[in-house]
N, C-alpha and C positions, 0 to 999 in steps of 0.2 A: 481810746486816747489817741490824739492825732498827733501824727507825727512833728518833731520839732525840725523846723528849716532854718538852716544857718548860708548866710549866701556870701559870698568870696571867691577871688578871681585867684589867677595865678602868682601875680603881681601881689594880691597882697591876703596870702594867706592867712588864716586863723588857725597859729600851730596847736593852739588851747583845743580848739573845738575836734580839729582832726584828732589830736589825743583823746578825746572824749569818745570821738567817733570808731576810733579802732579797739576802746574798751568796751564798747558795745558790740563791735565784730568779736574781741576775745571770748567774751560771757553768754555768746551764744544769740545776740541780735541781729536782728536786718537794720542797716544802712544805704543809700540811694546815693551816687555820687557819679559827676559827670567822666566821661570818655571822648576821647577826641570822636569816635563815632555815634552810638547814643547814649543816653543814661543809663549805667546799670543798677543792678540789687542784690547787694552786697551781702553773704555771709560767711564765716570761718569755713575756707575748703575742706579742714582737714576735721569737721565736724560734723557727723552724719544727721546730726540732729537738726543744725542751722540748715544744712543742704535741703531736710524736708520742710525745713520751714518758708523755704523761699519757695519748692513748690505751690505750696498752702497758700501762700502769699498772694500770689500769681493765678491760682485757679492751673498750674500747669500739669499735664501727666507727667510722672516720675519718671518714664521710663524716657526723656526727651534731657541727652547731656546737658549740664554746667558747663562753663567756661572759667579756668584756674587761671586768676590773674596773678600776676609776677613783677614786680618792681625793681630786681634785681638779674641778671643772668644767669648767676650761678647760682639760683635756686629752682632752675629746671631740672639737673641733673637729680634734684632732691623728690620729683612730683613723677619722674619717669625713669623706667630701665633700661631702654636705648634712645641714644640721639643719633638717626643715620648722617650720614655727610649732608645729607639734602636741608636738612631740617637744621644744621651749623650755618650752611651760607645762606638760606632765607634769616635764620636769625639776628647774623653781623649785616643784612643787607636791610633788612625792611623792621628790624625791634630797638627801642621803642617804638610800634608801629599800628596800622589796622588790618595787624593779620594775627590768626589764628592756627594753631599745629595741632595734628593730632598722633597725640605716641602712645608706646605701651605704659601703661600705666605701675607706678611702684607702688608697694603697697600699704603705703602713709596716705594716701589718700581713697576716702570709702567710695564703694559701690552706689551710694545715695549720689554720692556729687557727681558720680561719671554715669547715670540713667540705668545701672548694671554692669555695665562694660568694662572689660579688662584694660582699655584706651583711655587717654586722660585730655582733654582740649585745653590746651594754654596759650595765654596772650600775655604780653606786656604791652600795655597801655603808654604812649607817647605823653598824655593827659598828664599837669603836674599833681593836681588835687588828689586824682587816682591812685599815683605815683605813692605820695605821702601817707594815702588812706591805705595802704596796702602794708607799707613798711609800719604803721603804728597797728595796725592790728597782727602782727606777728609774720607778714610776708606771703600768706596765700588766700587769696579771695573770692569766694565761687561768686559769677553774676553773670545772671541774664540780664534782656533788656528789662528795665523798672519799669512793666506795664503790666496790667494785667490780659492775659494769655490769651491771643487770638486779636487784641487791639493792637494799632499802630504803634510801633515802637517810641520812646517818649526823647524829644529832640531839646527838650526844656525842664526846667523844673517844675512847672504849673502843670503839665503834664504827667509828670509822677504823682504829685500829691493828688489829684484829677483821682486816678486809679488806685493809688495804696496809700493814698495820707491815714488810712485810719488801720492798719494792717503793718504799717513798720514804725521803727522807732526814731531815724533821723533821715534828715536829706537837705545833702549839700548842694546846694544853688552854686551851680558856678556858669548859669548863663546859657545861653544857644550854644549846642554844641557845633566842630566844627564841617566835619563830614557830613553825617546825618544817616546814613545806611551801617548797617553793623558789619564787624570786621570777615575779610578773605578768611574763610577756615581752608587749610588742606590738609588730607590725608597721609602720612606718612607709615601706616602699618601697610600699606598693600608695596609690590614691588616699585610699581611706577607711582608717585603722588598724585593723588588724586583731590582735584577743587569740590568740596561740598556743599560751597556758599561761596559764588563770587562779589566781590567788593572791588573798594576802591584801587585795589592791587590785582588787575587785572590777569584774566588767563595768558594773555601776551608776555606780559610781565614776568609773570615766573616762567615762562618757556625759554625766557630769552636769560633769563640768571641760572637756569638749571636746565635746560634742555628740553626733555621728554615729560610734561604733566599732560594729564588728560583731564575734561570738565565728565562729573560723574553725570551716569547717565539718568541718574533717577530724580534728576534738577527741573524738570520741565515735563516731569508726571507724580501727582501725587500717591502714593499708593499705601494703602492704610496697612500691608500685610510686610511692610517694610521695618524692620527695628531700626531707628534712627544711630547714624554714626555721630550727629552734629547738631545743634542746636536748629530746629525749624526745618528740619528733610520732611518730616512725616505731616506735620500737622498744620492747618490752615492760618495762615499767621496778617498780620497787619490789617487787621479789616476793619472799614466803618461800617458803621449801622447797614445804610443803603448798599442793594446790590449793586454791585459794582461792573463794568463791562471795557474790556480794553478793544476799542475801532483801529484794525489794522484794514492800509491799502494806503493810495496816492492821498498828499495830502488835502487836495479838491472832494475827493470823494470822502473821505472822513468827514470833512467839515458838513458837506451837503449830506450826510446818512444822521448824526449828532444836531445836526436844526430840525433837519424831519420831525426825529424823538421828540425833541425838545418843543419843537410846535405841535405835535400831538398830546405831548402830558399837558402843557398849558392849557387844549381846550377840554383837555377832562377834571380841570381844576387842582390841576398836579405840576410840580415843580420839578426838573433834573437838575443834578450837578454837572460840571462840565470842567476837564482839568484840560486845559490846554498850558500854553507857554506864550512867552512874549511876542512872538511872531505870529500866532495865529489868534488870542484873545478878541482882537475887535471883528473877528469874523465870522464870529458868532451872534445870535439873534436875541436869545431865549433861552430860558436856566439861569441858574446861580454860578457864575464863570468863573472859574479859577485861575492864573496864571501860574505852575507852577517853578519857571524860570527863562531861559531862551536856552535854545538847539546848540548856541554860539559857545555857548559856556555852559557843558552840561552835567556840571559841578550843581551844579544853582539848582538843578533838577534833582540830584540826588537829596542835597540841604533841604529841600521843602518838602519832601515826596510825604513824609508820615503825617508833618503840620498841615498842609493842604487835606487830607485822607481825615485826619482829627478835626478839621473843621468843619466838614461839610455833616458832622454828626450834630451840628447845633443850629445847622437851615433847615433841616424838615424835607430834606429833597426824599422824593421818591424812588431815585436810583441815579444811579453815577454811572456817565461816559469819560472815557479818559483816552486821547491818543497812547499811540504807541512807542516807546522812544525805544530805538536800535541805536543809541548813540556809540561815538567809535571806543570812545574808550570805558566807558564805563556804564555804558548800554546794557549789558549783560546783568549786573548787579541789580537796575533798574528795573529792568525788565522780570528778575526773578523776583523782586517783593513785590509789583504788581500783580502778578501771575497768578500770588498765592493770594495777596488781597481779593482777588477776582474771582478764586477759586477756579482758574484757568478758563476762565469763561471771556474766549476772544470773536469778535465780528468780524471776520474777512469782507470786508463790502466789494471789493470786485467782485466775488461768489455770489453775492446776495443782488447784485443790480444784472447780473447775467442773464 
């Protein structure tokens, strides 16, 4: 049975259909509804049974955390046993927001939703739709991104249904969402806070509203012997079909290593993909080009990274080159879903032309 889509903005909500929607989250359903980051998928936090339904759903290992969503503030203290000082002022400074906490966990919420873990990962979503979808199904919402596990995270509704229209039971269309990368999680059980997924809430950011975080170190290695504190540490996330390859060095030498390829699959009767941005797209020869924003505004870069990554699975390319974006402020983020889309697989071309 495929999923039913009901589509509505903020502006002009379907109070009927969110009621519908969050008695399907009570009774034990998956729901799909958008985030100011991506779409997630929706079920009863506090039900161990929905929790393993969304893995099923997903194709995801169980042992990889949920995210407890929150529409209200004072139903953190109801999800966790301590809130340190750190995790109060990220809260009144960036919630409703695209960040995520991670505390100890109390024990209304099961071991299914938190991957085993005695820690619990919670977010309040900024998103109004979310917002509602949260409060009518009874106030706690475990959701990963609405995709299925290892694919690009879904920036759309077409997207969702693409992956799980025949595996859940609703999803609410409420349009491009607006970020497009999934939220800053930090750590808050160890001494100092530690970043386990940076986002649009930069490592700067929080040093500068708290002082002393550190980015954990196991963010730019994957290692399989690792039990995940956070959603996507351990496992290879965001991928299209085609192998994917990130060209770091000048940007002359990227461009001239990326036409090579691309004029060598050409005469083998093969096609690449090619992600560049607006400033270097017409500089290219050969392949299936991508824009996926400018340098200038590297917002635009974050918004398209997964849609760009989801397209190139319906050219038939043979593999994907992609620059590198160190962008200032939200470089980091970018950089780490590529990373894992790549399965860290980067080209130093100074190294390679030496």
């Amino acid at each position: 049975m495929r999923a039913e889509v009901v589509s509505m903005d903020a502006e002009h909500l379907d109070k009927e259909v969110i009621k519908k929607a969050g008695q399907i989250l009570k009774n034990g359903g998956l729901v799909a509804f958008p985030t100011e980051t991506v779409y997630g998928l929706g079920g009863n936090a506090l039900d161990p049974k929905a929790s393993m339904k969304i893995y099923a759903a997903k194709g995801r290992p169980s042992d990889n955390p949920l995210i407890v969503h929150i529409a209200e503030i004072e139903k953190l203290k109801e999800v966790t046993t301590e809130i340190p000082e750190g995790a109060r002022i990220l809260a009144e400074k960036y919630w409703p927001g695209p960040l995520t906490m991670i505390l100890p966990k109390a024990d209304i919420v099961p071991k299914e939703t938190t991957g085993g873990l005695d820690s619990v990962a919670v977010r309040f979503p900024s998103d109004v739709i979310a917002q509602e979808l949260i409060k009518a199904a009874g106030g706690f919402v475990a959701a990963p991104s609405a995709n299925t596990s290892g694919r690009p995270s879904p920036t759309m509704a077409e997207h969702v249904e693409e992956d799980l229209g025949d595996a859940i039971d609703m999803i609410l269309d409420g349009g491009q969402v607006g970020i497009g990368l999934e939220s800053t999680i930090v750590d808050f059980t160890e001494k100092i806070p530690v970043v386990l997924r940076p986002g649009y809430i930069s490592l700067e950011m929080l040093q500068e509203t708290l002082g002393e975080v550190r980015m954990d170190k196991g963010l730019l290695i994957t290692d399989s012997s690792v039990r995940p504190k956070a959603p996507g540490m351990k496992y290879r996330h965001y991928a299209p079909e085609a192998d994917l390859s990130i060209v770091e060095g000048e940007t002359e030498k990227v461009i001239t290593y990326i036409n090579s390829r691309a004029s060598e699959a050409e005469k083998q009767g093969k096609t690449v993909g090619i992600i560049a941005t607006d400033e270097t797209a017409g500089l290219y020869k050969a392949g299936v080009i991508r824009s996926i924003g400018s340098r200038a505004e590297e917002e635009t870069i974050a918004h398209h990274l997964y849609e760009v990554l989801r397209d190139f699975d319906g050219d038939g390319v043979s593999a994907i080159f992609s620059e590198a974006f160190y962008t200032p402020k939200m470089g980091q983020a970018i950089m780490n879903r590529l990373l894992k889309a790549a399965g860290h697989k980067i080209i130093k071309v100074q190294e390679e032309q030496k």
